[in-house]
Each structure stands twice: as structure tokens, then as C-alpha cells.
C-alpha positions as CSV (number, residue, x, y, z in Angstrom):
1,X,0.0,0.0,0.0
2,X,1.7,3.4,-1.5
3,X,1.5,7.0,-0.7
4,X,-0.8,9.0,-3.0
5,X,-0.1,12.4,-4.1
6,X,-3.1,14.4,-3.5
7,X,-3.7,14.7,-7.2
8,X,-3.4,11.1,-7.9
9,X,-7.6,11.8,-8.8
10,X,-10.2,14.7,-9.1
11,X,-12.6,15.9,-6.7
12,X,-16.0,13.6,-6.5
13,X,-18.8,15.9,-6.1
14,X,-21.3,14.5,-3.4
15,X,-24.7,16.5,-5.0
16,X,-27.1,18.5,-2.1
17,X,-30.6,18.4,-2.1
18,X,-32.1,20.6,0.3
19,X,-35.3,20.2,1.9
20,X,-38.3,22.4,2.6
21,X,-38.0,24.5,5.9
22,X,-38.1,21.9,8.7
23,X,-40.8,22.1,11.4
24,X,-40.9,19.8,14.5
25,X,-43.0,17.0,14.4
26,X,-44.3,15.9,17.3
27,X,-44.2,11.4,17.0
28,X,-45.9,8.2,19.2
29,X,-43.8,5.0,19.5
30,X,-45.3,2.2,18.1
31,X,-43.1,-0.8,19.2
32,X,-39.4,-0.9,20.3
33,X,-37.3,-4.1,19.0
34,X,-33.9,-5.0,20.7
35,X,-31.7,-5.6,17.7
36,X,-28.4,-6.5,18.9
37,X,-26.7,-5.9,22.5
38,X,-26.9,-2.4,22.7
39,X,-28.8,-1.2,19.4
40,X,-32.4,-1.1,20.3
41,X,-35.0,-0.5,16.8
42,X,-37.8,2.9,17.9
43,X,-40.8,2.4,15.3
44,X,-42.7,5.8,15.5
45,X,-46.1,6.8,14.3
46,X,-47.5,10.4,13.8
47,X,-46.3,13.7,12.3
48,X,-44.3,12.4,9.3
49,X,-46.7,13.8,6.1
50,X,-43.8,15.0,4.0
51,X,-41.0,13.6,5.8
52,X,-38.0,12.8,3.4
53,X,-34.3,11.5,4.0
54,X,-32.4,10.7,0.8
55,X,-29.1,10.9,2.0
56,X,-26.5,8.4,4.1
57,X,-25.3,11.1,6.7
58,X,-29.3,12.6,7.0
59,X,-30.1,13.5,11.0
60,X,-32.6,14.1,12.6
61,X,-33.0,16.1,15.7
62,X,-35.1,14.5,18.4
63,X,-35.7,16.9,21.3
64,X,-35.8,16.3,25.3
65,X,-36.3,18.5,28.2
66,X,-33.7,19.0,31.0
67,X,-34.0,21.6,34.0
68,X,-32.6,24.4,32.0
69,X,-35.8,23.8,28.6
70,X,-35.0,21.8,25.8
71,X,-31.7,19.6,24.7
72,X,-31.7,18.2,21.0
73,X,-29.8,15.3,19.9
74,X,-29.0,13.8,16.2
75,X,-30.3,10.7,15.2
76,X,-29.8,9.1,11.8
77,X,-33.1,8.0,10.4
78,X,-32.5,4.1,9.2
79,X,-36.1,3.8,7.5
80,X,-38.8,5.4,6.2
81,X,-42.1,4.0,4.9
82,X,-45.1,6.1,4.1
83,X,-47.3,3.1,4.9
84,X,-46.4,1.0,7.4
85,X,-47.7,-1.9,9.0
86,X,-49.6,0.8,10.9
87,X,-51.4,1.2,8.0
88,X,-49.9,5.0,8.4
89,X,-46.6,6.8,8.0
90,X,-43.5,5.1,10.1
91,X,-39.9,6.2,11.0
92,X,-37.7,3.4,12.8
93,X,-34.7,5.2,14.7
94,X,-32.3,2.8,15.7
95,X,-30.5,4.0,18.9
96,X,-27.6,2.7,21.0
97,X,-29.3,2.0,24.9
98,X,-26.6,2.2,27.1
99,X,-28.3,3.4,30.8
100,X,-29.6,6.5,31.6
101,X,-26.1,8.7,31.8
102,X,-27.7,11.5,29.7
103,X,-31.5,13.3,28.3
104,X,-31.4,10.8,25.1
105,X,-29.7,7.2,26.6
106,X,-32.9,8.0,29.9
107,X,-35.3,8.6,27.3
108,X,-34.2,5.8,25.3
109,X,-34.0,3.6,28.4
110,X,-37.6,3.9,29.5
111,X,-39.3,4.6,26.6
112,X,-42.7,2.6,26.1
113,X,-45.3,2.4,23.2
114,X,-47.3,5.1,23.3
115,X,-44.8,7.7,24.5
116,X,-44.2,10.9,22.6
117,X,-41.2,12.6,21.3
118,X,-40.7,15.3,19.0
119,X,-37.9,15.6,16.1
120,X,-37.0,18.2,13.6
121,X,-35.6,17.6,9.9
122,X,-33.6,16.4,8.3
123,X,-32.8,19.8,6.7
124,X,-31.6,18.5,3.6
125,X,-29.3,15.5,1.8
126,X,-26.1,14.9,0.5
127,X,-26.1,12.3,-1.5
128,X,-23.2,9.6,-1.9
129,X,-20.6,9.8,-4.1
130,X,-20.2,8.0,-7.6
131,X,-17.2,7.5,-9.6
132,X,-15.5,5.6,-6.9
133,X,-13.5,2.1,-7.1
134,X,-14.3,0.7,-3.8
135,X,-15.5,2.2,-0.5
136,X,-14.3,1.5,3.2
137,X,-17.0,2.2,5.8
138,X,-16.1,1.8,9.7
139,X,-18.3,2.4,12.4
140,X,-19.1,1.1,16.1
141,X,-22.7,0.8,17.5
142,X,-23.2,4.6,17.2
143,X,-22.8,4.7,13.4
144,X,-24.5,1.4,12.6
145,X,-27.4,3.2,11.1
146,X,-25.8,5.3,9.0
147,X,-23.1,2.6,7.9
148,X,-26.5,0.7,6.4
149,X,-27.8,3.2,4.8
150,X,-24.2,4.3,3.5
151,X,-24.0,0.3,2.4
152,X,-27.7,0.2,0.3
153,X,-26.5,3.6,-1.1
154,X,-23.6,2.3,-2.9
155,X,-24.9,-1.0,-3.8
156,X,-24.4,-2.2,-6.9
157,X,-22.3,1.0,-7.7
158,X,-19.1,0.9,-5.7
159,X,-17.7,-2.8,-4.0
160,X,-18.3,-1.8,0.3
161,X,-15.9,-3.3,2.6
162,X,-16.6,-2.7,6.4
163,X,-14.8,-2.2,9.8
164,X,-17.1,-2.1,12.6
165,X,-15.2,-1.1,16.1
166,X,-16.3,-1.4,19.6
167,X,-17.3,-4.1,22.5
168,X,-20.2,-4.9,20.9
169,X,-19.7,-7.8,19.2
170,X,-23.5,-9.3,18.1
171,X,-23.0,-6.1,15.4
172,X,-22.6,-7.7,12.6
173,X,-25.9,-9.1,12.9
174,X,-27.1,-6.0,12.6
175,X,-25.9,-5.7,9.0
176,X,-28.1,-9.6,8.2
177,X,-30.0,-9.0,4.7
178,X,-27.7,-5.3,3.4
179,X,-27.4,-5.5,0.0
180,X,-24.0,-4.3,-1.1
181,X,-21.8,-5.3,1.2
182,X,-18.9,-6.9,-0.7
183,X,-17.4,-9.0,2.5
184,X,-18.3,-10.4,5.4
185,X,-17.6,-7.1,7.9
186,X,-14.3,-7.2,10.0
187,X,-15.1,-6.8,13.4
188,X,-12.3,-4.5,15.5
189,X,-13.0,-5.3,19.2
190,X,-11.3,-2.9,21.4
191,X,-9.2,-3.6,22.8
192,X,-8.1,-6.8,21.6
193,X,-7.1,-4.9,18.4
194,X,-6.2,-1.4,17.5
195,X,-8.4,0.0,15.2
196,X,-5.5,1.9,13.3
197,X,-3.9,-1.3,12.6
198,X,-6.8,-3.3,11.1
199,X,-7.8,-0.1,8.8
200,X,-3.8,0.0,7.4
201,X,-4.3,-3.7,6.2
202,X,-6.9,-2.6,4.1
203,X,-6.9,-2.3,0.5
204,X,-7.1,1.3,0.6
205,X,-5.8,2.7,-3.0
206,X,-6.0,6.3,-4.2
207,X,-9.6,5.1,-5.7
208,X,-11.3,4.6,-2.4
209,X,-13.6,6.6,-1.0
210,X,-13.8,6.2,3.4
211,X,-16.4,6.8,5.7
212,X,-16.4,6.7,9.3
213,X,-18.3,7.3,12.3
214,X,-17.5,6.5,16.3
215,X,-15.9,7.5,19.1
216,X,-13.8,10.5,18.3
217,X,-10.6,9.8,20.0
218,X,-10.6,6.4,18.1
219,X,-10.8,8.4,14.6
220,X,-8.3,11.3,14.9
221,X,-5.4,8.6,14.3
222,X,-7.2,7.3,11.1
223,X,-7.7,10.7,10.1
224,X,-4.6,10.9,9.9
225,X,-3.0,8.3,8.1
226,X,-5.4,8.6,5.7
227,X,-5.0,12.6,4.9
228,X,-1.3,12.5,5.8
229,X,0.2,10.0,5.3
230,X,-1.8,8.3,2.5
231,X,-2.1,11.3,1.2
232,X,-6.4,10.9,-0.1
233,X,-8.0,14.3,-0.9
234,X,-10.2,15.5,1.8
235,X,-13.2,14.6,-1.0
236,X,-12.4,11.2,-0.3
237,X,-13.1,11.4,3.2
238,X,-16.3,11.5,5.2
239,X,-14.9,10.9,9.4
240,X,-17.5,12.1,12.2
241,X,-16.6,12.0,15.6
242,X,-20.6,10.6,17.1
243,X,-19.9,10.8,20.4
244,X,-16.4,11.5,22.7
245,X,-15.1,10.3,25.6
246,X,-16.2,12.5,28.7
247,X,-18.3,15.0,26.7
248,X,-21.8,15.4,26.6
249,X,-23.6,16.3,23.3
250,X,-20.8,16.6,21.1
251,X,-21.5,18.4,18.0
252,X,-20.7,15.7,14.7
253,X,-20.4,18.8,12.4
254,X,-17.5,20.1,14.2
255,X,-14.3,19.2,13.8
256,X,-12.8,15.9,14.5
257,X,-9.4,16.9,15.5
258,X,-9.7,20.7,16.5
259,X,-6.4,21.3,16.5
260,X,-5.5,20.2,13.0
261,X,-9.0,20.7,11.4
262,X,-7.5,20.9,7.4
């Protein structure tokens, strides 16, 4: 595996398609479905007339209220039908349930059918990218639903190999039925193996196009190799930090490494 200059190929252009103005929509769960040891499915009924998500990396924001009025936190929608077995409109969310530490983990924790919650978005889509050899998506529990949705995206357009990271190790069940994946997913259990060290024996070439979502700390080394040492063009790239170690509500849109943002 070489170095690539940062020329070695043009920019991909990922196309946006924005939305109309988002509103809050105020939701009911319908059912809630343990789907592997810390991903639990959220079915919700209600509000969704219009709702649209066309994108891999679409959020929404699901609000909660704390003692100083409202908190909001991101969730990526994994599916939408406009006529579900509810014989209406349905949104699944799938979220990771680990306690009660924070507004969205409580919420998630307790949560019942019946129960309301409101959400707002997503705002608009960025599509993925075309024109790719190959694709290498990581992700722990926190970016399983976007990993899926990044893996039926690129099927049958770009081969999708997969890292998944974490202590969670029922995840690849989580991936059961995805189109598009081209392998069987290779599973990075921390800390048996270091996550930098299973991504550099991957057949990453200056034709790949990564995407990555997790624990921040985890990512910044990836980051990089990939941009530094590799040498990929930052259009090749898509790394979110999902959550941090010791922070609450980290923003995903910031950053991942603040002191060497570009």
C-alpha cells in the first residue's frame, strides 16, 4: 500500500438536495425491538406527512427537556415508509441503549409504546458519491445506522468493505439481509485490536472513498493516516466523531481533530 499524491484523482462531487424548511413534528412510538446488544429498533407513528431522507449522513433532531428547557440530539433515520404496518406513516430510529447517563440514553432507556417525542428535519441531503473504485465504511454501534444506509446507497455501484469497532460484538448481525456489502464485515474489538492497525491492512488505493463514524478519540489517528500519510484528498473522506469520551452532546459537524481541522 503506497503514498498518494493528493492529485493522484479529481474531486468527486457528493450533490445536495435541500429540503423544505423543517418544522418539529411531534411522534408516538409504536413498538421498540432489541436488535443486537446495545442497538435497540424505535418504530414511531404520527407527524411524518412530508418527511423525506435521501441521504446516508441525514439526521434528525429528536428533542428532550432537562431543567434548563430543551436539549436536542441527532439521530440518523434508518427507514422510512409512508405506509407502514400501521397502515400510516412510520420512521424506525435505531438508537444505542446504554443506561440512563444522559437526556437521550434516559429517554431511550424507558421509553414505552405510546410515548411521545418530537424531532425536527432532516434539513436536507447529501447524496453519496459516484465514480469511486471501492469504499471502506467503519463504524461502532453509534454509526451502525448510518453505515447501512451508506451500504444500500452504494450497492451495486461501488464494492463496500466494512470495519465495525467497539465491545459490541453481536454487530454484525445488525448488517443480516444489506445488500451491497462486498465482505463479510471485519469486526475491531477494542481492545483486543487497535483499530489503526486493522484499517492500514486494508486495500485502501488512491480510488477509495472512506467513511467513518464512532468514538472520536478512536478516529483522529485514522484521520490521519489517511490525509497524511496516504495522502487521499479531503473529497475522499467522510470521518464524524458521534460521540467522545467524557463530553456530553458533542457536535458531529464540528471538527474531529480541532487542532488540526485541514
Amino acid at each position: 500500500m503506497g503514498t498518494f499524491p493528493l492529485s493522484a484523482a479529481g474531486p468527486r462531487v457528493r450533490e445536495v438536495i435541500r429540503h423544505e424548511t423543517a418544522r418539529r413534528r411531534s411522534l408516538r412510538l409504536l413498538s421498540r425491538e432489541p436488535l443486537t446488544d446495545t442497538l435497540v429498533r424505535f418504530t414511531f407513528g404520527g407527524d411524518l406527512e412530508g418527511f423525506t431522507s435521501l441521504g446516508p449522513e441525514d439526521h434528525v433532531k429528536a428533542f428532550f427537556p432537562v431543567a434548563h428547557g430543551m436539549v436536542g440530539r441527532d439521530w440518523t433515520p434508518s427507514e422510512f415508509r409512508p405506509v407502514g404496518a400501521s397502515s400510516g406513516p412510520e420512521l424506525d430510529l435505531d438508537l444505542v441503549v446504554h443506561g440512563d447517563a444522559g437526556p437521550a440514553t434516559a429517554w431511550a432507556s424507558r421509553a414505552t409504546p405510546g410515548d411521545q417525542l418530537e424531532i425536527g428535519g432532516p434539513r436536507g441531503s447529501r447524496l453519496a458519491p459516484s465514480g469511486f473504485g471501492n469504499a471502506l465504511l467503519v463504524a461502532d454501534a453509534t454509526g451502525m445506522p448510518a453505515l447501512r444506509r451508506w451500504i444500500r446507497a452504494l450497492a451495486g455501484v461501488t464494492p463496500v468493505h466494512a470495519v465495525l469497532f467497539g465491545d459490541d460484538e453481536s454487530l454484525p448481525g445488525y448488517l443480516d439481509g444489506t445488500e451491497g456489502l462486498a465482505a463479510t464485515p471485519q469486526v475491531a474489538s477494542a481492545p483486543r485490536y487497535d483499530l489503526l492497525e486493522v484499517l492500514q491492512a486494508q486495500d485502501v488505493t488512491a480510488d477509495t472513498f472512506v467513511w467513518a463514524a464512532g468514538e472520536a478519540n478512536a478516529l483522529i489517528p485514522v484521520r490521519r493516516w489517511l490525509r497524511r500519510e496516504l495522502g487521499l484528498p479531503k473529497e475522499h473522506l467522510s470521518l464524524h466523531g458521534y460521540w467522545k469520551q467524557g463530553v456530553a452532546g458533542l457536535d458531529h459537524h464540528a471538527p474531529l481533530d480541532p487542532s488540526d481541522p485541514e
